[in-house]
N, C-alpha and C positions, 0 to 999 in steps of 0.2 A: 504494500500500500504506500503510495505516495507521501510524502508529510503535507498537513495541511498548513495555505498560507499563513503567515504569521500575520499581526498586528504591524509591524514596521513596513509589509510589502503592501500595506493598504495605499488607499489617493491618501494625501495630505488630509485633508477632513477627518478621518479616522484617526491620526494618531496628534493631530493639536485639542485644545479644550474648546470647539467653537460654542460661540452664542448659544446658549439653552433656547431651545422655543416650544418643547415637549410638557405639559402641563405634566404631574403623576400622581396615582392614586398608591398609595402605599400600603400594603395588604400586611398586618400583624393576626397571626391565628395562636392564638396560644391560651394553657392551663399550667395556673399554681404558677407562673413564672417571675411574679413576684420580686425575688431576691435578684434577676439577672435583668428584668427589664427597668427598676430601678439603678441600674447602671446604665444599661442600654439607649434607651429611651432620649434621654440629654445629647447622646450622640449624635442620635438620628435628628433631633432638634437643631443641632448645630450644624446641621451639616450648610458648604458654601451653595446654596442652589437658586438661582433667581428667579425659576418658574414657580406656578402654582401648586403646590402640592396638597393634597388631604389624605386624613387617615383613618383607614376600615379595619376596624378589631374585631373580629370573632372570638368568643370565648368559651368552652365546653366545658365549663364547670367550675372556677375558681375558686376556692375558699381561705387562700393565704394573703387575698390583698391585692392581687391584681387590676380587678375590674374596679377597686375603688382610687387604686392609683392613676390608671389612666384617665380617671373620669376626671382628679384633679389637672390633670393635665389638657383638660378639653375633649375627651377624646372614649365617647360612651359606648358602652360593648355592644354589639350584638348576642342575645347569649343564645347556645343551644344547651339540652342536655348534653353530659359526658358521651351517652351509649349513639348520638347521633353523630360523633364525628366521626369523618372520614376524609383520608388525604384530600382527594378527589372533590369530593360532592361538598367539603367543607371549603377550600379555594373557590370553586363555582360560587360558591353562595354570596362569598367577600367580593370577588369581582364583579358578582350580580349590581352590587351597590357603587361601583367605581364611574366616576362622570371624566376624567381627565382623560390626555391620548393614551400614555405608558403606565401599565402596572406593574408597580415594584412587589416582589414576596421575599419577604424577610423573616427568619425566625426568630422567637422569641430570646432565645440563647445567641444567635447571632452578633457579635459585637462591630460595627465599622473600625476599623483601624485608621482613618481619616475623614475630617471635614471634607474631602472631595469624594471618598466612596460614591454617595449618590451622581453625581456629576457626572464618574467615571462610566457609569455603569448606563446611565442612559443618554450618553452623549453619540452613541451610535447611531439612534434612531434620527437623526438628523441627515440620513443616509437610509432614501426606502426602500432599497432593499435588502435594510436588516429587518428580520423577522422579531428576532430574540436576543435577548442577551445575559448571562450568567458570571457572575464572579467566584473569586478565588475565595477558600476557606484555610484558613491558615489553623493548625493546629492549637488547642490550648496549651499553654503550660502545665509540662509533668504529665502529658498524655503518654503512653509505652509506646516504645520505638516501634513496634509491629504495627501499629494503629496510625502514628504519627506519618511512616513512610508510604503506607496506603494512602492517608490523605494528600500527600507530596507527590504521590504518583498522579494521582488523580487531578489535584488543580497545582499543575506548575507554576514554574516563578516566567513562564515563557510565553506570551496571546497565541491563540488561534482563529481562526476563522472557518465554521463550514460552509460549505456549497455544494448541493447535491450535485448541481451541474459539472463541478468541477474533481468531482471523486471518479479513481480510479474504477474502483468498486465501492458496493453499498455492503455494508456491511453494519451489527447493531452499535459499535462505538463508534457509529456516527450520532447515534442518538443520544448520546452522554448530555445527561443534562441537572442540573439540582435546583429547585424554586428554596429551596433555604436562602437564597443569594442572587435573586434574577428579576429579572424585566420582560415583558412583553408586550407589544403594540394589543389596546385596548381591542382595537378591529379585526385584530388574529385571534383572540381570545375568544371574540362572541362568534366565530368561523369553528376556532378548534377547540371549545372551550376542556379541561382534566375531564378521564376518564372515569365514570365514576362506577364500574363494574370492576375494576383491580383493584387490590391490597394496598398496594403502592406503585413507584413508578408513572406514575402518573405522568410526569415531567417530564421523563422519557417518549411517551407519547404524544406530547402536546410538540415535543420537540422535532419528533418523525415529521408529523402534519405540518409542520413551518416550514421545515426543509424540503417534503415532496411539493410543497406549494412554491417553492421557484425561490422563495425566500432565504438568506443566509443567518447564520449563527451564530454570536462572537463570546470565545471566553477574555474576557480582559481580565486580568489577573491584580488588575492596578486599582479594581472594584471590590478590595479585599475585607473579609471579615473574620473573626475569631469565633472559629466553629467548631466542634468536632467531638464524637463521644466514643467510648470505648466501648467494646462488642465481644464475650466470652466465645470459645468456642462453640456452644449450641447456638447464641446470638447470629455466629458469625451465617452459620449453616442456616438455619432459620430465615434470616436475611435473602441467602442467597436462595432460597426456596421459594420466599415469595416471587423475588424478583425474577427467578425461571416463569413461575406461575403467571406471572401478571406481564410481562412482555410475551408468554407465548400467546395470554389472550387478545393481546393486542396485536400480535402477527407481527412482533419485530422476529422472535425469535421462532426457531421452523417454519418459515416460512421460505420457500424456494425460491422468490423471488431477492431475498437476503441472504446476503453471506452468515455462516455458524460461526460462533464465538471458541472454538474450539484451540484454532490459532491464537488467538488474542490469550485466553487462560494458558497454554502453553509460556507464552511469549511473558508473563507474568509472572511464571513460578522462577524461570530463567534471571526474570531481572530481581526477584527477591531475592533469590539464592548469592546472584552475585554481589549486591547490596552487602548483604547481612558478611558474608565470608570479608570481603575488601574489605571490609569497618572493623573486623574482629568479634562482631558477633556472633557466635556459632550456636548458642543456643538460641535466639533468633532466627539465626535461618534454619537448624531443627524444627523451632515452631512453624515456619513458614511452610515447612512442608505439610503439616497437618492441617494448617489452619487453610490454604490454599487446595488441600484433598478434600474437607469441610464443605466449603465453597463448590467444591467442582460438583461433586455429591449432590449438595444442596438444588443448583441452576438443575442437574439433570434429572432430578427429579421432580422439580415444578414444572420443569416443560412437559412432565406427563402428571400434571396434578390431576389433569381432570378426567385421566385413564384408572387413579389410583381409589381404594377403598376409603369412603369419603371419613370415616374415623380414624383413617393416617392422616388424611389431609388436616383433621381439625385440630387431631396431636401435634402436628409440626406445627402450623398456625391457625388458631383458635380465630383471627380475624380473615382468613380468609371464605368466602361464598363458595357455595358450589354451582 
């Protein structure tokens, strides 16, 4: 597979800070968050941004202070019950109420790492043929190295750009994608708006729909937040179970018309292994081999969740449908 364009081989517009002329709706969905969006929150307040912004809070059940903080702050929940949320169907409902052009999704643990995050992150859309756009998650501190270098795999220190037009092959890491940290044209949203028959992943598919729609993708990594949580090995498995489950319902994954992730997990254990070894880590990359067998396990047998005995399925995850 080819590498995808970087951020520096964009027109000039993409890589200076042009005039904001993007209104945004800024989507917070969060429970019990309390403790972090009292940090958080002033951030997002501060941030340098001269357009219009507002802000849509979803809440599924608070009871540590959250929904009375943000109401000090201007800014009144929507609430649903707990047993109603859902990735999906819960994002839909936020965006349902969003009036600006670009909506931002941010999580509640989420932290900006600069007054320009917002800027960064929707200064693409000044250019239409960007469909989306997603930022960097920088690791917390004292997160374990196994966790911390997944997350550095995943959002480099390096921009990308997709373009289906412009891919060698399709394949499903084209559809990488995380609303913990992103943006979306208001008008692509009400087109493709989350899927709300998967677990999760969601993201991933709203992300296919942008890009089969002729639209491109931008990871800017300079739209960075402090993100990231730690995953046991049944987590990890778990995880990747859904995530087989709910891209194969959405036909990223088995589907003929998409390349298998097959290559990509290979090409993953390769760069842990060499990771963890080069650094002197060895029982790291020991783990990596399990936690990465976990995972493999996990995708392979959510791609046949819905061949399997629906009392496995609801063992492995209890939030998945059948």
């Amino acid at each position: 597979m080819s590498k995808p364009p970087s951020i520096a081989s964009l027109p000039p517009a993409h890589r200076t800070l042009p005039p904001m002329s993007a209104s945004v709706s800024l989507v917070l969905v969060m429970k019990n968050e309390r403790k972090n969006i009292g940090r958080i929150f002033p951030m997002v307040l501060s941030q340098e941004f001269d357009a219009p912004v507002e802000y849509i809070y979803v809440d599924s059940g608070s009871t540590d202070g959250t929904i009375e903080f943000m109401r000090a702050q201007g800014v009144e929940a929507i609430v649903i019950p707990p047993e109603e949320f859902h990735h999906g169907r819960t994002r839909n409902l936020a965006a349902s109420h969003a009036k600006n052009d670009v909506i931002v999704f941010l999580s509640g643990d989420a932290a900006p790492t600069s007054t320009r995050w917002l800027s960064n992150l929707v200064r693409h859309f000044d250019d239409p043929k960007v469909g989306a756009v997603y930022g960097r998650q920088i690791p917390p501190e004292g997160m374990g190295a196994m966790r911390r270098h997944a997350l550095e795999h995943e959002y480099p220190a390096e921009g990308f750009v997709r373009d289906i037009t412009a891919a060698v092959r399709i394949h499903p890491g084209l559809f990488r994608f995380s609303n913990a940290n992103s943006a979306v044209r208001r008008e692509l949203w009400r087109q493709f708006p989350y899927n709300e028959t998967v677990v999760l992943a969601e993201d991933q598919g709203m992300c296919r729909d942008v890009l089969m729609a002729g639209y491109r993708v931008i990871y800017d990594p300079e739209a960075a937040v402090i993100h990231g949580h730690e995953r046991s090995l049944w987590g990890e498995f778990q995880f990747a179970f859904e995530n087989g489950l709910s891209l194969t319902r959405m036909r990223i994954l088995r589907n003929p018309e998409i390349g298998g992730e097959f290559g990509y997990g290979l090409q993953r254990v390769r760069d842990d292994l060499q990771y963890f070894v080069s650094n002197g880590h060895f029982v790291c990359a020991a783990q990596s081999l399990l936690v990465n067998t976990a995972k493999w396990l996990g995708v392979q047998l959510g791609k046949r969740g819905d061949e399997l005995p629906r009392a496995w399925v609801r063992r492995i995850s209890p939030k998945a449908r059948p």
